[in-house]
N, C-alpha and C positions, 0 to 999 in steps of 0.2 A: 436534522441536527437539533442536540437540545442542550443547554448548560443547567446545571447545579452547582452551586459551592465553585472549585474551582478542576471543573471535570467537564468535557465538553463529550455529548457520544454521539458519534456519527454509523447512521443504521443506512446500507445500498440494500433494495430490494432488488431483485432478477428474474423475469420467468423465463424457465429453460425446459427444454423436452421432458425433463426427471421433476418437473416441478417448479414450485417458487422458493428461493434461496435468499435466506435472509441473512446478512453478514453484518452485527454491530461491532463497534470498537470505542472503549471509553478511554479520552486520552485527556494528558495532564495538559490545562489549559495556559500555563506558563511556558514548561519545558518542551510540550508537544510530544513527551513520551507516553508510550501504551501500557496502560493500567487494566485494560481487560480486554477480551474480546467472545464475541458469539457466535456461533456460525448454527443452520441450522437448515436441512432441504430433506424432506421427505424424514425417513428413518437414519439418517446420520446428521448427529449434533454434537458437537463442540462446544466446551465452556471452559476459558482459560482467565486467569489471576496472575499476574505480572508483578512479581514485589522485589526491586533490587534486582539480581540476577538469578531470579529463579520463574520459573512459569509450573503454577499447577493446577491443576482442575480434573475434567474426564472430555473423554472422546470417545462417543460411538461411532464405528464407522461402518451401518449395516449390520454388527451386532452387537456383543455386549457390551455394554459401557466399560471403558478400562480408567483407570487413573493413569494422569499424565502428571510427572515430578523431572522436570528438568535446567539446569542450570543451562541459562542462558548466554551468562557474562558480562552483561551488565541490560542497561535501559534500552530499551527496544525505542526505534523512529519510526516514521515514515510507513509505519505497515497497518493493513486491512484498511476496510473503509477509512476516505480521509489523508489515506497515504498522500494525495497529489496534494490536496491544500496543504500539510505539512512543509513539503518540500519545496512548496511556493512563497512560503512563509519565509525562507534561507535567505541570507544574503547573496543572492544572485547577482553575477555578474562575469561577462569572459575572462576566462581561464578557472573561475571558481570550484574548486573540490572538496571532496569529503567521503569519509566512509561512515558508514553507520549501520546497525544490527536491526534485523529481519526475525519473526521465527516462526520457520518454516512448518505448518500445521502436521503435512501429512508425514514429514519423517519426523516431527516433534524433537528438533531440534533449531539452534541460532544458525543464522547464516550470516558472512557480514555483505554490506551491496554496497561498493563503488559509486560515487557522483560526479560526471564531469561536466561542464559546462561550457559551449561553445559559443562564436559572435549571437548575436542576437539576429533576427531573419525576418523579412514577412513574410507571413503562411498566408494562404487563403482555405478558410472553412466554411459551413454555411450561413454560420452569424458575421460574418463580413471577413476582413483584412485585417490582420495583425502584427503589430514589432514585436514579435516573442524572442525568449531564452532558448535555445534547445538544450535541455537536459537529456543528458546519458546515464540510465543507472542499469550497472549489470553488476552480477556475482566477483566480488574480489577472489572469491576462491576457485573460477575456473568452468562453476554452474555456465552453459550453455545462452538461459533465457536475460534476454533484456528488454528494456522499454525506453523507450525516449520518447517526452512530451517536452512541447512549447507553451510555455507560458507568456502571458503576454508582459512587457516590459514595465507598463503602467499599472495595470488594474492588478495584476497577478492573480488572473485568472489563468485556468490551463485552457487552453483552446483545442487542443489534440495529444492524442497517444497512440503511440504504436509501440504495441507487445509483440515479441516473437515469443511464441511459447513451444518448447520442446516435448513438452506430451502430446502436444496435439501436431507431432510430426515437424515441428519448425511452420507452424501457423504462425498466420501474422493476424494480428486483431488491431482493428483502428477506430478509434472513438472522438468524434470530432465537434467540438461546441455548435448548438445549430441557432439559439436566440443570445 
């Protein structure tokens, strides 16, 4: 993570069988909304420009580079790298909701995603014992995949996530604080 002016970018690096996958995302350090993002693994790279409601840039995906021009609808949250600390950043607390816009790389379009918020719980992960949030965010429009992480009550740290992801068959993927 690094700040300039008032721009904060958050780069997740990944090494996965097709390579290493580098996904940045430069977000507005006020508002927490998404001013650009990078993505980049092997021969498919992404480069998108977030102004208002519009996203544009190019995307290779395996071949030519195309131009991406798409309205969006307004300021994008919570997405790419940095999505959780965003969403931890919320006024959290039971019953707490929201929706908020997404944009989806590979159909190059906005999605909007549902936030619910239930009692707070303690998890155990393997950095210890936690009073977390359990956050719910799935597709308001129907999309299949969702994720729900706890965040812890005090630090607003996320401690865990579990993704169900529908291309990979209704996989569940679980990422859990270890220090």
């Amino acid at each position: 993570m690094s700040e300039a002016g008032t721009a904060i970018t958050i780069t997740e690096t990944m090494k996965t069988p097709q390579g290493e996958a580098v996904d940045s995302t430069v977000v507005d350090k006020g508002a927490l909304t998404v001013r650009a993002r990078e993505i980049k693994q092997g021969p498919m790279g992404i480069k998108l420009a977030f102004d208002g409601s519009k996203a544009t840039g190019t995307a290779a995906m395996g071949g030519p580079e195309k131009p991406v021009n798409a309205d969006v609808g307004g300021a994008l949250f919570a997405d790419g790298p940095g999505a959780f600390r965003s969403i931890a950043a919320l006024p959290l607390k039971e019953g707490y909701s929201t929706t908020f816009r997404n944009f989806d790389v590979r159909k190059q379009k906005a999605t909007i995603k549902q936030l619910n918020v239930s009692a707070a719980e303690d998890v155990i992960v393997p950095a210890g014992t936690f009073k977390a949030w359990k956050v719910l965010v799935k597709s308001a429009e129907g999309e299949p995949d969702t994720q729900t992480m706890w965040i812890d009550t005090t630090s607003r740290r996320v401690v865990k996530i579990s993704a169900t992801i529908s291309e990979m068959g209704g996989a569940v993927a679980t990422m859990e604080l270890t220090k």
